[in-house]
C-alpha positions as CSV (number, residue, x, y, z in Angstrom):
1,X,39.8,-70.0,-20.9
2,X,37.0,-67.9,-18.8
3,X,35.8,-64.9,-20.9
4,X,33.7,-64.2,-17.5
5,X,36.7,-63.6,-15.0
6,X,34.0,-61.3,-12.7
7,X,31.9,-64.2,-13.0
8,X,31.6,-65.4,-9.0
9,X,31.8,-61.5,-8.6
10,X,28.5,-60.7,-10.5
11,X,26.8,-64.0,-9.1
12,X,27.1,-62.7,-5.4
13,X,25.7,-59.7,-6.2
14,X,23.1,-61.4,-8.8
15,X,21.8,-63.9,-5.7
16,X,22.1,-61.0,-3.1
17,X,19.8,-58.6,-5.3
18,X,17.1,-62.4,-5.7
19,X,17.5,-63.0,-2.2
20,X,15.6,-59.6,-1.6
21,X,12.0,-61.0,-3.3
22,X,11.8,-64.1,-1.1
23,X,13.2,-61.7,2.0
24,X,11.0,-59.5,1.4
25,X,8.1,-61.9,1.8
26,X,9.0,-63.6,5.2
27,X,9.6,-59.7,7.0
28,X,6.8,-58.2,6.2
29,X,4.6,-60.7,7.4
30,X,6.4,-59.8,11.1
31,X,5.7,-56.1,10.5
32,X,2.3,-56.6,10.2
33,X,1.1,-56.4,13.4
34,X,2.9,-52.8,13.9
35,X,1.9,-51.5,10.9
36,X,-1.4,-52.6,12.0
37,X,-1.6,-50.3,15.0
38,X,-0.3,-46.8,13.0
39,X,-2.6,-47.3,10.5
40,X,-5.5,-48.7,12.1
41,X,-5.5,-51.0,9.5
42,X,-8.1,-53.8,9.2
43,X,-7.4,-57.2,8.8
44,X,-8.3,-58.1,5.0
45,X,-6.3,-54.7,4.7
46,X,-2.8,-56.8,6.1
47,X,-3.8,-59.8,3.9
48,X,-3.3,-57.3,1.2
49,X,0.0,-56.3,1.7
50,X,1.1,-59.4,1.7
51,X,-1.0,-61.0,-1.7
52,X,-1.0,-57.8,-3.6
53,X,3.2,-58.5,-3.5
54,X,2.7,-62.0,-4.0
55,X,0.5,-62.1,-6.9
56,X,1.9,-59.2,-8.7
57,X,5.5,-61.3,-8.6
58,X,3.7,-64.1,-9.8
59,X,1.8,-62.7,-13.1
60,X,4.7,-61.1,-14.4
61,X,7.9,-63.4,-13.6
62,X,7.5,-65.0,-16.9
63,X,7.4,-61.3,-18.8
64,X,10.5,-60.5,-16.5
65,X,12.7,-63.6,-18.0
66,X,11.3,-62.6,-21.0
67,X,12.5,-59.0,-20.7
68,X,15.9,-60.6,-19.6
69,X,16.1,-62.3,-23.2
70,X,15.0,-59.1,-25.4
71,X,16.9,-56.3,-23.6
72,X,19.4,-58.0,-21.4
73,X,20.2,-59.7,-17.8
74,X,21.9,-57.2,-16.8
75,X,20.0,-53.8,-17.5
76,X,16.5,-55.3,-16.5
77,X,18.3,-56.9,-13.6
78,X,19.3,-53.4,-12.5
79,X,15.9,-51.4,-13.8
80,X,14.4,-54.5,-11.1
81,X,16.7,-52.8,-8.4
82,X,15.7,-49.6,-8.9
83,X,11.9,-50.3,-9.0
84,X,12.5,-52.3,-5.8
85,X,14.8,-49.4,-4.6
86,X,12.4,-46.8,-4.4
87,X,9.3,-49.0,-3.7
88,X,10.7,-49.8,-0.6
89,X,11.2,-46.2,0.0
90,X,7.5,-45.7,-0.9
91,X,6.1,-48.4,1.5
92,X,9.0,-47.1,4.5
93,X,7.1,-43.6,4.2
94,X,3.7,-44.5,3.5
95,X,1.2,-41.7,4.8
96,X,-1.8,-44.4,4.6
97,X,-2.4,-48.2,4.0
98,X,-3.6,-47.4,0.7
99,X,0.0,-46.1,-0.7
100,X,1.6,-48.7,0.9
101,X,-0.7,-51.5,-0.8
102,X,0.1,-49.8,-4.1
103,X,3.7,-49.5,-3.3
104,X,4.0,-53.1,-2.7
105,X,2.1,-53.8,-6.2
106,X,5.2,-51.9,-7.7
107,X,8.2,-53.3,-5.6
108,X,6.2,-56.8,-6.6
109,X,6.7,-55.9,-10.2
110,X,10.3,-55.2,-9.2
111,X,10.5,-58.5,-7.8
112,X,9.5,-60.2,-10.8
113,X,12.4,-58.3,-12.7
114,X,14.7,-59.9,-10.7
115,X,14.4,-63.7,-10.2
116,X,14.5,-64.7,-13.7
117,X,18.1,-63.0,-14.6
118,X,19.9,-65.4,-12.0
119,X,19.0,-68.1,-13.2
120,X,19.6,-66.5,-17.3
121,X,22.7,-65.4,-16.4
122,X,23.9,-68.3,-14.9
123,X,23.5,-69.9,-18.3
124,X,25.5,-67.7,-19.8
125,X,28.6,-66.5,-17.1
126,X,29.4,-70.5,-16.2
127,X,30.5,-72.9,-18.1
128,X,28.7,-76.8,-17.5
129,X,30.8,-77.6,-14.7
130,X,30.5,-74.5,-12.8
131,X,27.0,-74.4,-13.6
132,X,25.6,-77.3,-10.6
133,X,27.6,-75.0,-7.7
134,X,25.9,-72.0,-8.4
135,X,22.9,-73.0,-9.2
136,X,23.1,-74.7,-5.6
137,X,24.1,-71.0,-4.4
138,X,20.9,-69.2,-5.6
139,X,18.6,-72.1,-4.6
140,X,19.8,-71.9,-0.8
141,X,18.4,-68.3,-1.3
142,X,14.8,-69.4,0.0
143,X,15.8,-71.4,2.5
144,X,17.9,-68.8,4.3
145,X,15.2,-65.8,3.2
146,X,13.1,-67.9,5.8
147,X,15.0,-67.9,8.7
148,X,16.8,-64.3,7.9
149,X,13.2,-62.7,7.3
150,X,12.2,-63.8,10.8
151,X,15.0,-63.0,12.7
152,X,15.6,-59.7,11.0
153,X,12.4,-58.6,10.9
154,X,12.6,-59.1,14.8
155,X,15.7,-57.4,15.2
156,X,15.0,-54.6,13.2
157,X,11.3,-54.1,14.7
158,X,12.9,-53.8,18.3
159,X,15.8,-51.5,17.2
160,X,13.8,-48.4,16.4
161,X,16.4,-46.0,15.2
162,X,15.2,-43.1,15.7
163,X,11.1,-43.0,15.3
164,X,11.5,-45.7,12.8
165,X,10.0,-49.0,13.8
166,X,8.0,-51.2,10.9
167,X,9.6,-48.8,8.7
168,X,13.0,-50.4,9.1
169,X,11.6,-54.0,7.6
170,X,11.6,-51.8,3.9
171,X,14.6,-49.4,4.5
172,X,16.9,-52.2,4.9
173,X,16.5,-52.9,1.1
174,X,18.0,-49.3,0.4
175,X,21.6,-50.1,1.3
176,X,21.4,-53.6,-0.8
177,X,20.1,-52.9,-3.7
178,X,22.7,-49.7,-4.3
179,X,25.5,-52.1,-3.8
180,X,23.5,-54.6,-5.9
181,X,23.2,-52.0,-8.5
182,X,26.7,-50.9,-8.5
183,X,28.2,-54.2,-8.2
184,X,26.5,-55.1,-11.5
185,X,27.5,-52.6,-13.4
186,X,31.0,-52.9,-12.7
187,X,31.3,-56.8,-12.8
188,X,28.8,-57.8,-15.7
189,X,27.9,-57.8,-19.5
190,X,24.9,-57.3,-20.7
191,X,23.4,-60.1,-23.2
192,X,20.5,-59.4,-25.1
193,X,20.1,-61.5,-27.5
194,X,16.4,-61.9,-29.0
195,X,15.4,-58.1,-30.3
196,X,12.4,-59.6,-32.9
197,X,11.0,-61.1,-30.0
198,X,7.9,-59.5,-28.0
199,X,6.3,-59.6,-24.5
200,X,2.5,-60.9,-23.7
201,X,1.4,-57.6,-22.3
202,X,-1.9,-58.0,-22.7
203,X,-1.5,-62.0,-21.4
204,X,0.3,-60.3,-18.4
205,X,-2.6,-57.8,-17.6
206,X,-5.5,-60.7,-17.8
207,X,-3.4,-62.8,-16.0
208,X,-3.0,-59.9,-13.2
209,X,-6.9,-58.8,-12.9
210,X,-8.1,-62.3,-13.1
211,X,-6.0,-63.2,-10.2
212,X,-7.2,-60.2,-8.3
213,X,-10.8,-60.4,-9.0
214,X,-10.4,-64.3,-7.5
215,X,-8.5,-63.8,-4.4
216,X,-9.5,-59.8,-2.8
217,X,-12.7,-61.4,-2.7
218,X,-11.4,-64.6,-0.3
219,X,-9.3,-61.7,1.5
220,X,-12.5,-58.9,1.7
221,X,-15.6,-61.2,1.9
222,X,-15.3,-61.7,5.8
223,X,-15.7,-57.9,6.3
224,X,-18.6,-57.6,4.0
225,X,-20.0,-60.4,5.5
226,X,-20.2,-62.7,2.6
227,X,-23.4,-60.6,0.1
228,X,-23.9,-62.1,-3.3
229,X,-21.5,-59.5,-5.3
230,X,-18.5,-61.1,-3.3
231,X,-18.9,-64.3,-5.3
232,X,-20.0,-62.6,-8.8
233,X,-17.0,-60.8,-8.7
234,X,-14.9,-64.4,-7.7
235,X,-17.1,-65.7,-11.1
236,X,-15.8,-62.8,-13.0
237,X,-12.2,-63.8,-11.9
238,X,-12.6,-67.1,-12.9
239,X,-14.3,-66.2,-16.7
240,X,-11.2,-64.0,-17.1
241,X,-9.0,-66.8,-16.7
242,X,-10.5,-68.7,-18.8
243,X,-10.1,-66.1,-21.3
244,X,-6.6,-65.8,-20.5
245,X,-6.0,-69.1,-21.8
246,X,-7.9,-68.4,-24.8
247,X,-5.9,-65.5,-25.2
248,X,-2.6,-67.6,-25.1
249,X,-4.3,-70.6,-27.1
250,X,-4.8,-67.8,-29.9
251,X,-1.7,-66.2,-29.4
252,X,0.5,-69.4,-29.5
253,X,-1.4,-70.9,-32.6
254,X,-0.4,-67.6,-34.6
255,X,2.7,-67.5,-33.2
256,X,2.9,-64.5,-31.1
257,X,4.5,-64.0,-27.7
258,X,2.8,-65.7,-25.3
259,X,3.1,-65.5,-21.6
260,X,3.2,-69.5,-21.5
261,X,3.4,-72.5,-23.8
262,X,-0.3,-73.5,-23.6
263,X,1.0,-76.9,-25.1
264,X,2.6,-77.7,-21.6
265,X,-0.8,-78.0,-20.7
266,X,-1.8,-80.7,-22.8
267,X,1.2,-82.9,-21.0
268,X,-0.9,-84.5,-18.5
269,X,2.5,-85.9,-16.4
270,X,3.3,-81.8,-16.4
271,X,0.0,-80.5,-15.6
272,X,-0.2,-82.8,-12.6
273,X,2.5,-81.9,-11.1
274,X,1.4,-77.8,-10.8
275,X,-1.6,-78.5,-8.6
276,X,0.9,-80.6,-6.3
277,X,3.5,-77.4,-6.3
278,X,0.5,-74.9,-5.8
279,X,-0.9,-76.8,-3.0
280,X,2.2,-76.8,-0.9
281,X,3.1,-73.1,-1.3
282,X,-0.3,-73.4,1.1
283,X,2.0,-73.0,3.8
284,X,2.5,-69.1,3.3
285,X,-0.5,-69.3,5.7
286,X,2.1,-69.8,8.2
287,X,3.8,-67.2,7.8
288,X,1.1,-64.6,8.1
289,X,-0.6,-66.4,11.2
290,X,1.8,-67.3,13.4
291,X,3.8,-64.1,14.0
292,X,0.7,-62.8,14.6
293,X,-0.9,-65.1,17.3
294,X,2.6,-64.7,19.1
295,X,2.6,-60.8,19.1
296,X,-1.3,-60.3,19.8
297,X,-2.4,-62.9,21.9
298,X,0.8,-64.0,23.7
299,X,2.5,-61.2,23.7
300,X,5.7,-61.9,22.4
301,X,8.2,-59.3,21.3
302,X,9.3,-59.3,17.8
303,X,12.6,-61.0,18.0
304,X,11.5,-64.1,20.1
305,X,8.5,-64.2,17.1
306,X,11.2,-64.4,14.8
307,X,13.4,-67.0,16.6
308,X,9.9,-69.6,17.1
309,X,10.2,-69.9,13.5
310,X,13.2,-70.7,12.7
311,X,12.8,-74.5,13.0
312,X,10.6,-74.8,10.4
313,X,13.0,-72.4,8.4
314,X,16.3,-74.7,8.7
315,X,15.0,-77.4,8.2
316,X,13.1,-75.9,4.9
317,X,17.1,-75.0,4.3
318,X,18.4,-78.5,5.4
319,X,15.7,-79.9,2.6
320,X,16.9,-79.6,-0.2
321,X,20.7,-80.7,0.7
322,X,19.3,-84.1,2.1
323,X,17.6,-84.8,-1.2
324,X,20.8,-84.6,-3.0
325,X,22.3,-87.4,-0.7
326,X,19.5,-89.9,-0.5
327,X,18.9,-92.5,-3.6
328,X,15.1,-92.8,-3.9
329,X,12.5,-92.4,-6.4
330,X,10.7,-89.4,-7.0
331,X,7.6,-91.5,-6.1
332,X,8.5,-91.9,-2.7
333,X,10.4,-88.6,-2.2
334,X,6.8,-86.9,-2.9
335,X,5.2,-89.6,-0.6
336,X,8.1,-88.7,2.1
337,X,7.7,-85.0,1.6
338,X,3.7,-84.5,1.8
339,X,3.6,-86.8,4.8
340,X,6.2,-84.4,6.8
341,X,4.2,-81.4,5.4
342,X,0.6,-83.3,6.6
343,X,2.5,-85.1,9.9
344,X,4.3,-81.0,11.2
345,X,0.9,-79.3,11.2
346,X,-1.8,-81.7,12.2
347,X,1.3,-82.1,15.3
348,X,1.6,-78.3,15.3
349,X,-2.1,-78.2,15.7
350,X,-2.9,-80.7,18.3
351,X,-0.4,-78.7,20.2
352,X,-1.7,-75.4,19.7
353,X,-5.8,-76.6,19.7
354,X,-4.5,-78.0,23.7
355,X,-2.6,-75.7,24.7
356,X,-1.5,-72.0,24.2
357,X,2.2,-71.6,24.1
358,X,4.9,-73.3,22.1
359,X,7.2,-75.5,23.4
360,X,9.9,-78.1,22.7
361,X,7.3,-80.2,20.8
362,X,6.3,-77.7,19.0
363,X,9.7,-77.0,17.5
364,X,9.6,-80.3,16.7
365,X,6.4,-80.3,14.7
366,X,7.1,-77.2,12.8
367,X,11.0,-78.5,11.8
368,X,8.9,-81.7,10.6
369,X,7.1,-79.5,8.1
370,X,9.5,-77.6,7.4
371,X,11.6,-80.6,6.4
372,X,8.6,-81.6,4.5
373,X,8.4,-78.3,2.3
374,X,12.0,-78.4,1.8
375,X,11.8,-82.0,0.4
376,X,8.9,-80.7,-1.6
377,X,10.3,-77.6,-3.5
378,X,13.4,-79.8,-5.4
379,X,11.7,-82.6,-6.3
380,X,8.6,-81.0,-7.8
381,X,10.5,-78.4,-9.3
382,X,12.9,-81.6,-11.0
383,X,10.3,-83.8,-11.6
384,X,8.3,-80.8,-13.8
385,X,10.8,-79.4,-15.8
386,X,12.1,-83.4,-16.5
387,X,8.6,-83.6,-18.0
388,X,8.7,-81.4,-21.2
389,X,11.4,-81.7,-23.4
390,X,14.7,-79.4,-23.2
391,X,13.5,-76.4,-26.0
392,X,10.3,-75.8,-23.2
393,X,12.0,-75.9,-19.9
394,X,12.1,-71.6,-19.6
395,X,8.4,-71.7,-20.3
396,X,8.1,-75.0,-18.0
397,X,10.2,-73.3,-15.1
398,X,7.7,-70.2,-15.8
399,X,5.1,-72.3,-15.2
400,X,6.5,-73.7,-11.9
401,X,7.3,-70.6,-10.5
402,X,4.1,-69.0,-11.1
403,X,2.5,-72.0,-9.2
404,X,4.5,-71.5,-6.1
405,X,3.4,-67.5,-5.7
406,X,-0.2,-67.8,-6.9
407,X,-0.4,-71.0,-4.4
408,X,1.5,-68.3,-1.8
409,X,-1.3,-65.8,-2.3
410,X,-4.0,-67.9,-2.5
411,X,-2.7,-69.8,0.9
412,X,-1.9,-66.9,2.6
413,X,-5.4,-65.7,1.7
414,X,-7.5,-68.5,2.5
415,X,-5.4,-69.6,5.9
416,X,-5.7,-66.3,6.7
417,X,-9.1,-65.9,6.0
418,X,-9.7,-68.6,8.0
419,X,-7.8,-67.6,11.5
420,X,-9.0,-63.9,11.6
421,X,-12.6,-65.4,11.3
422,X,-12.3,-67.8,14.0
423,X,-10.7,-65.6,16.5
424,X,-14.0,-63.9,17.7
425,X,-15.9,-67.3,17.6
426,X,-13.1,-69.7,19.3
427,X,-10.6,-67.9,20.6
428,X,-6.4,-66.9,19.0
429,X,-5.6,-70.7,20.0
430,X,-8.1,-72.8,18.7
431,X,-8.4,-70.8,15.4
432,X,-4.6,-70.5,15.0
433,X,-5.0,-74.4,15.2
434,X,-7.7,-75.4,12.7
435,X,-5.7,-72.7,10.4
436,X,-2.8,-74.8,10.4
437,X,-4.7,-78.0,10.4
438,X,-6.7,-76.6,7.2
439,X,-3.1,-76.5,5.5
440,X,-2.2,-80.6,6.3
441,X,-5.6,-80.9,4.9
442,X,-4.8,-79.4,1.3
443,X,-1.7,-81.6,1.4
444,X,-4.8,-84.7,1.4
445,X,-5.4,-83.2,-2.3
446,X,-2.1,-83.5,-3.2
447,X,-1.4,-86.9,-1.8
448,X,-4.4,-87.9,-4.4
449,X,-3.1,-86.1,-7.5
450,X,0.4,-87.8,-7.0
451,X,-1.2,-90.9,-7.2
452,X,-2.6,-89.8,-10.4
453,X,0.4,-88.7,-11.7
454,X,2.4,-92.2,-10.9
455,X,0.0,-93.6,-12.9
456,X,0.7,-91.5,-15.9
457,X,4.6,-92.3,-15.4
458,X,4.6,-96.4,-15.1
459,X,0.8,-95.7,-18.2
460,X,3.9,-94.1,-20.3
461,X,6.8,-96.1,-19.3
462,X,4.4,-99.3,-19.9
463,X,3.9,-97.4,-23.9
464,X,7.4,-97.3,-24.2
465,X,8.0,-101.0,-23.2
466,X,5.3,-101.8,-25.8
């Protein structure tokens, strides 16, 4: 008997209202050069609006699935909506760069409102069977958020209706999220079911200005030109971490809410494998450079942007499903993965450090990484939460998703960083190429903590034997 007969009902509207915070990510980042030119923005300024949304989403996802289990899927699911609703009306009719900075901090905060209640409610609408399908459904979200972003973005860029042109990328959140918020009202329960429980503010906040103090300066310390208080305040980012940790150490040990398990830490199979997933989420460099060597040095209009990367985005979808099929280990699936990710942008490059306009090959090369990232995300994400046993996997799958947006911002940052600095010294080409290069190169890290981490495995396997 189904006591959810709405159930598929509420889940199209659940994943349509998620698929907004990936979305959201991929079309700004083709705005960018527009907004750029009506508010005379500066670079570090762009890098902004991308991290600030990034970051926020990332510090407080955990709060947000926490919030889920206190009040209920379905009213923070909608109070999400609404803060993403009129945030995105906010950064539409931004009179500055400043509001629209702060108004992406906010509709980040409504982001992180809304990706943990899928998954939540998911639990709770579908029964064990039904549970696999759906879960498939929400999880082709980011695949297909990274080819709509960049084709939308385009098409909505070249439409200008009326005077609107980068507006448009925000505006076209309105319309969603009113039938997101009506179509969950009308086809969902709520479920709260955890009142004594609390949230980790203060864990939240830490967690927020640490992050801040450590990556404005990577964004900012180009313009500045590098003085002495760039790095103090990078220090101060980095001793407010550490007290972060204290902080949930503390908390945990006298059992108060914590923002995450500290004790998932002390796994050392677990805490591998979130350097690995933070390291690969590198490739939000991409995203920001590329749309932008197309429109400023090439000249490309904003819908041919978005079509040259769409390669890497199917095959980032087609990922995921090819993982299912094949019967490998996870050993070589990670192998498999980081040499795609390494193999598409030491290709993509080459290409770029010889020549100036993408071709053929280059589609090639950047559907090669994709592939590689879409290989990636699955098996990372499987082989992590298959680490910690079944009463930790929420705080676990916390974990992992704040390692995939703080290694967004802090890739987006850094590869960013990297190509606005070169431009002046070696031209849009060559610096869009040792960009990309720099990202295969982080991938080198990763190729080195995996083979720590197979260690661990057949070190613990080799225990149980014993």
């Amino acid at each position: 008997m189904d006591i959810y007969t709405k159930r598929w009902q509420a889940l199209g509207f659940l994943v349509a209202g998620a698929f907004l915070s990936p979305l959201d990510y991929f079309i700004v980042n083709m705005a960018l050069p527009a907004i750029q030119n009506v508010f005379g923005a500066s670079d570090q300024q762009l890098q902004l609006v991308v991290a600030i949304y990034g970051l926020t989403y990332a510090a407080l996802i955990v709060c947000g699935g926490r919030m889920g289990d206190i009040y209920g899927c379905k009213r923070i699911f909608i109070w999400g909506l609404y803060l993403f609703l009129f945030s995105s009306l906010a950064c539409a009719f931004s009179p500055n760069i400043t509001v629209l900075i702060v108004s992406r901090f906010i509709q980040g905060i409504g982001a992180s409102l809304l990706a943990p209640q899928v998954l939540a409610s998911i639990r709770v609408l579908f029964n064990s069977n039904e549970q696999p399908k759906a879960i498939g459904l929400f999880s082709a979200v980011f695949g297909l958020a990274a080819v709509a972003g960049q084709l939308l973005g385009g098409v909505l860029l070249m439409t200008h209706w009326g005077n609107l042109s980068w507006e448009m990328v925000f505006l076209v959140n309105v319309p969603v999220t009113i039938c997101c918020i009506i179509g969950i009202h009308f086809t969902m329960d709520n479920n709260g079911t955890e009142k004594e429980s609390g949230i980790d503010y203060k864990g939240a906040l830490l967690l927020i200005i640490a992050l801040l103090l450590l990556i404005c300066p990577l964004i900012f310390g180009r313009g500045y030109h590098w003085p002495w208080w760039i790095f103090a305040v990078m220090m101060a980012g980095a001793i407010l971490l550490n007290e972060f940790f204290k902080h949930e150490v503390s908390a945990h040990r006298l059992q108060r809410p914590v923002l995450i398990d500290p004790t998932l830490l002390y796994n050392r199979q677990f805490a591998s494998c979130l350097p690995i997933i933070f390291l690969y989420n590198f490739t939000a460099g991409l995203f920001i450079s590329y749309p932008y060597y197309l429109q400023e040095f090439l000249h490309w209009d904003t819908i041919d942007t978005g079509f040259a990367i769409i390669p890497y985005g199917i095959a980032f979808f087609l990922g995921p499903l090819l993982v299912t099929r094949l019967r490998l280990t996870t050993n070589a699936f990670i192998y498999i993965g980081l040499t795609l990710l390494m193999g598409g942008f030491l290709g993509t490059a080459l290409l770029f450090y010889y020549g100036q306009q993408p071709f053929f090959a280059t589609h090639i090369t950047l559907f090669i990484a994709g592939l590689g990232h879409g290989t990636m995300m699955p098996v990372m994400m499987r082989t992590a939460i298959a680490l910690v046993p079944k009463d930790k996997a929420g705080q676990a799958s916390a974990l992992v998703s704040i390692s995939m947006q703080i290694g967004g911002g802090t890739g987006g940052a850094i590869i960013g960083t990297l190509f606005f600095s070169l431009i002046a010294t070696v031209g849009f080409p060559k610096a869009f190429a040792l960009a990309i290069a720099t990202i295969a190169l982080f991938q080198t890290i990763s190729l080195f903590i995996n083979r720590r981490l197979f260690e661990l495995r057949n070190n613990a396997f080799n225990t149980i034997d014993k």
